[in-house]
C-alpha positions, 0 to 999 in steps of 0.5 A: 675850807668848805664847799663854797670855795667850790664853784661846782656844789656837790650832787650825786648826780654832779658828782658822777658825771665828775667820776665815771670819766675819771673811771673809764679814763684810768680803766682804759689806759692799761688797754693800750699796753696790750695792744703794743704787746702784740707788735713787739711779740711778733719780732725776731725774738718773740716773747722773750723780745717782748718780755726784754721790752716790758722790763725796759718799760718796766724801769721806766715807769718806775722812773716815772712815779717820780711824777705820780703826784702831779695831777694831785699836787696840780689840782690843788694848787693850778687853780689860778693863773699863778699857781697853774704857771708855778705848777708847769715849772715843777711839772717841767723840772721833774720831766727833766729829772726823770729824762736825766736819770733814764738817759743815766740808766742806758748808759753802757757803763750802768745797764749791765748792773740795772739789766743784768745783775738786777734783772737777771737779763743778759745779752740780746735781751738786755740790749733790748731792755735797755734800749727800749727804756731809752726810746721810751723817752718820748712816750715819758715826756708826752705822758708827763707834758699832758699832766698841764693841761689835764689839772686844769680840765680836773679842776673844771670838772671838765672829766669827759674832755680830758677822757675824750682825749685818752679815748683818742689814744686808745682808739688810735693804738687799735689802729696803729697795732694791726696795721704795724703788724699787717706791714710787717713792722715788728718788733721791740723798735716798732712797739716804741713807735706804737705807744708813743705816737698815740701818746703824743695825739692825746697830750697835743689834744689835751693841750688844744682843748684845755686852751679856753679853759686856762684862759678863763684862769683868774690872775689870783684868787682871793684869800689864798696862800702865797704858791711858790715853785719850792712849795709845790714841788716839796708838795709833790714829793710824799706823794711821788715817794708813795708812788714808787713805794707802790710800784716796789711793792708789785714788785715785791708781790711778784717775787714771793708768789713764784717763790711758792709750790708751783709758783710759776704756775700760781704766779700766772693764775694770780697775773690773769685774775689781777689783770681783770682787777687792776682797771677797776682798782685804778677806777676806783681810786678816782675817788681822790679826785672827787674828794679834791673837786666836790670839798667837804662843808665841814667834818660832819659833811660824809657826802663823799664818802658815801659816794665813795663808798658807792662807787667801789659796790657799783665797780665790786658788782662788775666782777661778778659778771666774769663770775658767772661759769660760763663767762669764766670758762670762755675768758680764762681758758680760750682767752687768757690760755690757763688750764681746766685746774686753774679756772677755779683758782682764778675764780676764787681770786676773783672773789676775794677780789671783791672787797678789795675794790671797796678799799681801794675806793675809800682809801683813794677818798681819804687820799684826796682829803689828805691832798685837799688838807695840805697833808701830803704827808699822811698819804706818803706814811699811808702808802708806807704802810699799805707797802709794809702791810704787803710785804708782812701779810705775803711773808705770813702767808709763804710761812703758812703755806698758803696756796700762791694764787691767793697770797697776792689778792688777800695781801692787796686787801690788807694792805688797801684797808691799812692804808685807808686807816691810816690816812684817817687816823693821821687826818683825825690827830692833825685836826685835834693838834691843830684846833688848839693852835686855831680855835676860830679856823673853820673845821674841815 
């Protein structure tokens, strides 16, 4: 492999115009949520209808990372009219899947069990919680259906088309929201409504704007392995496994900070401050697609990497203008409601913050070398670790003492640094296994 497989060659400056769209378009998407927040806490039962409906929303995205691999596993393998073809069947069956097993999860028989023995909720909240996973059935399928043409923009390196569309969902959720409540359509029902129109605006949009692009589709390129369905979808599933392994770990994250001295308090100090990170943190993972669309020339070929680098400095300095005391004070006091005590606690998670972004871009590289090398299954025993290197770092930390709104950002930091190495490492033993096999395959 190298990078004349690739009709785009690789510059700083292509290689920009490719990322910060990618950027934008994983930074905005947790800007919708927000927005549908404010229609399901102004219903009968006010925030705690809208906490029943994220933890419906909540299941349903777990259910979802059946799926988390798909853009991956699609850049690799839709890059001719065979493999996009194959690639919808796969995209297709793990829609049905993921449709099957939430119909499952709301049946009476087994939501008192997911809702009630595991959540904790009970009575209205969890008929709630129950029927809100359900009706965000729609919204699941609209997400997944735009997965199609969406790799194909990815592999056009047609970035600012694909976030043309989520900008379009956004901006229609803006709309929607004060309008909903303006009306006086509140509520759990109403939020459904809310997400799923837009999500379905944007998949119709992806899919008419990636019309000319699917056309221009070769039947088959040359000198490529034979792509079956069975290929593609065993392909997916490391990368879909890591995915849940991740939402589980947040899970997990979450628990054992309200387990902490104050932890209600410490865990709201950590909410805030991860709030302001995540968007920059799935930014930053971006770099997995640029590893797949820009591929190395040979091992020697860091170029990259670099930018990889690069990028996770640039999304690393944006934090420190919410540093600055004045915007600090304004954003988590009047906006974000903490007390005059926990604005230094956030602040100093924030800076901790700092590498983390830095790790995230240089595992989201090595996440997309491991893709573009066929090895899935480096990127499953990465996410394997980066969960285990969690769970270890928040448990020592709970044994020492340490104070809750730390515990959560220090684990993240270990954790990203634990699976960036070893994704590395397990690329590194791959290629020395596999010179002896193929002394005459180039090197990558």
């Amino acid at each position: 492999m190298d990078a004349s497989s690739s009709k785009f060659g690789f510059t700083p400056w292509n290689a920009t115009r490719f990322f910060v769209p990618l950027c934008l378009q994983a930074m905005s998407q947790s800007l919708t949520y927000p927005l549908v927040g404010v229609v399901v806490a102004h219903g009968p039962g006010g925030p705690k209808e809208f906490s029943a409906f994220a933890q419906g929303f909540m299941i349903m995205f777990l259910l979802g990372t059946l799926g988390y691999g798909l853009i991956t596993t699609g850049m690799v393998y839709a890059k001719d009219r065979i493999g996009y073809l194959r690639f919808m069947r796969v995209n297709t069956l793990i829609m049905v899947i993921e449709a099957l097993l939430q119909g499952l999860l709301a049946l009476p028989v087994v939501a008192p069990f997911v809702f009630g023995r595991l959540l904790g909720l009970e009575g209205a909240q969890l008929e709630i919680a129950r029927w809100s996973m359900l009706c965000g059935l729609p919204a699941q399928m609209g997400f997944m259906l735009r997965n199609v043409p969406q790799v194909v923009l990815y592999n056009d390196h047609a970035t600012a088309v694909a976030n043309a569309a989520t900008i379009l969902r956004i901006v229609i959720t803006a709309m929607l929201s004060p309008l909903f409540y303006t009306l006086g359509l509140v509520g759990w029902q109403w939020g459904c409504v809310c997400l799923t129109v837009p999500v379905f605006m944007e998949a119709a949009m992806m899919w008419l704007v990636g019309r000319p692009y699917v056309r221009r589709l070769p039947m088959k390129l040359r000198n490529t392995e034979k792509v079956t369905v069975s290929k593609i979808f065993l392909f997916n599933i490391p990368l879909s496994l890591g995915g849940f392994l991740l939402m589980f770990a947040v899970f997990m994250l979450n628990a054992i900070i309200n387990r902490t001295e104050d932890g209600p308090a410490m865990l709201a100090v950590h909410l805030v401050a991860i709030g302001l990170v995540n968007p920059l943190s799935y930014g930053a993972l971006r770099n997995q697609a640029v590893a797949i669309g820009f591929p190395q020339r040979d091992v020697s070929d860091q170029r990259t990497f670099l930018f990889a680098l690069a990028s996770g400095v640039c999304l690393s300095l944006l934090l420190l203008v919410l540093l600055i005391p004045s915007v600090s004070q304004w954003y988590f006091c009047h906006v974000q409601n903490l007390t005059e005590a926990q604005v230094p606690l956030a602040r100093n998670a924030l800076w901790i913050a700092i590498p983390f972004l830095l790790f995230q871009a240089v595992r989201g590289h090595a996440e997309g070398l491991a893709a573009y090398r066929r090895r899935p299954n480096a990127v499953l025993a990465g996410q394997a670790i980066f969960f285990g290197v969690l769970v270890a770092v928040l448990i020592g930390l709970f044994h020492f003492r340490a104070p809750g709104y730390l515990m959560g950002i220090v684990a993240l930091c270990c954790a990203s640094a634990a699976t960036f190495a070893t994704i590395r490492l397990g690329l590194t033993l791959a290629r020395i296994e596999d010179a002896p096999e193929f002394p005459n395959a180039p090197r990558v």
